[in-house]
C-alpha positions in Angstrom: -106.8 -24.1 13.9 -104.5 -25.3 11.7 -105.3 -28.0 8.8 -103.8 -31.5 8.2 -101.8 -31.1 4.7 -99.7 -33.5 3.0 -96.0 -33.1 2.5 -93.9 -35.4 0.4 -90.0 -36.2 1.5 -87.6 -33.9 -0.3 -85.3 -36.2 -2.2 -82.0 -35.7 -0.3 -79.4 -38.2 -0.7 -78.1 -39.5 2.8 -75.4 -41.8 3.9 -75.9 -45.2 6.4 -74.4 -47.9 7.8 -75.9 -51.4 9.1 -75.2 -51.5 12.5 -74.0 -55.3 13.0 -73.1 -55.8 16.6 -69.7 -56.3 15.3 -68.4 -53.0 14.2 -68.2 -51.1 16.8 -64.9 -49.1 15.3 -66.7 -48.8 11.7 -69.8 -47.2 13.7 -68.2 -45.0 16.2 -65.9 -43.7 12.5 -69.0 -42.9 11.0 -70.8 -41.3 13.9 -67.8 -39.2 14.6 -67.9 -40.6 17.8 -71.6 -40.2 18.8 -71.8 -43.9 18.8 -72.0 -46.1 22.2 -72.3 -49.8 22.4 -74.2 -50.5 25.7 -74.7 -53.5 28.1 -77.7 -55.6 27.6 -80.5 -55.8 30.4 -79.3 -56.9 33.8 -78.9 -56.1 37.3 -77.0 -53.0 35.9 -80.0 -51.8 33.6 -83.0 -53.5 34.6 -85.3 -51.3 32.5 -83.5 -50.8 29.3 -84.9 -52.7 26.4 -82.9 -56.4 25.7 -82.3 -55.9 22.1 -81.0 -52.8 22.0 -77.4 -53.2 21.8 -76.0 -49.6 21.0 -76.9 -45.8 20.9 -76.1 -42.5 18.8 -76.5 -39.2 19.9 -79.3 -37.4 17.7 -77.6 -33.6 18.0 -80.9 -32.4 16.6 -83.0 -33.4 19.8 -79.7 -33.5 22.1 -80.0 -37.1 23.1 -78.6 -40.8 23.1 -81.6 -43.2 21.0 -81.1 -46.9 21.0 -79.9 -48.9 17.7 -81.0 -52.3 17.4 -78.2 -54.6 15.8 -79.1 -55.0 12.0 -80.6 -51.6 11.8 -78.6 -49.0 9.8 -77.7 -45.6 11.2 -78.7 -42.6 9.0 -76.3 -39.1 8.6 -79.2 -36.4 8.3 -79.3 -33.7 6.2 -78.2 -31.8 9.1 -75.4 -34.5 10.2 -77.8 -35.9 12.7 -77.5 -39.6 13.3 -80.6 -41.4 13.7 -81.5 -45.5 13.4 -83.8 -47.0 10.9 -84.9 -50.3 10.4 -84.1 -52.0 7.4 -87.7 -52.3 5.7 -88.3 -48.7 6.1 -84.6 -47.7 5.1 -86.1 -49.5 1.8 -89.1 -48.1 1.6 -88.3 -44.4 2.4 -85.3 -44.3 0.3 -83.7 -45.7 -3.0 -79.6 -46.6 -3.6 -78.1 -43.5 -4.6 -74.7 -42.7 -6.4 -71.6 -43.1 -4.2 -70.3 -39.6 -5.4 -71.5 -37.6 -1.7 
C-alpha cells in the first residue's frame, strides 16, 4: 500500500485572466474559444449553481467547469483552462515576468 509523501508545486509560470462578467470577447480570446457564458438559475436550469456565470472546457478531464465572475481562468502547463479563485491564485502563485 502505497505511502502519503509530500510533493511541492514545480515552479512553472502560467498565464490568467480575471473573469469579470463583462468580457466575454476577452475570455472566449484567451480560452481559444473554450469559454461559455451561461444563464443563471431558472426555470431553464433549476439545479445549476446561482453564481456561477460562465464555463471553460478543462481538455485535460474533457469537460465544461463553472467560473464564478471575479475568479481568473488559469492556461495550464498543458494549455488546460481551469478557474481559481483569487486568494488562492495569490497564494499558489507569485507575478511573474510578462516575457511567456
Amino acid at each position: 500500500m502505497p505511502s502519503v509523501t509530500m510533493r511541492r508545486k514545480r515552479p512553472v509560470t502560467v498565464r490568467t485572466l480575471l473573469w469579470t462578467g463583462l468580457n466575454q470577447e476577452e475570455m472566449t480570446e484567451f480560452c481559444g474559444g473554450a469559454f461559455r457564458v451561461i444563464a443563471a438559475t431558472g426555470p431553464g436550469n433549476p439545479g445549476q449553481d446561482s453564481k456561477i456565470t460562465a464555463e471553460v472546457f478543462d481538455e485535460l478531464h474533457s469537460t465544461w467547469v463553472g467560473v464564478y465572475t471575479g475568479h481568473h481562468v488559469v492556461r495550464g502547463v498543458r494549455g488546460e483552462f481551469y478557474p481559481i479563485d483569487e486568494t488562492v491564485l495569490n497564494e499558489t502563485y507569485e507575478p511573474a515576468d510578462a516575457d511567456l
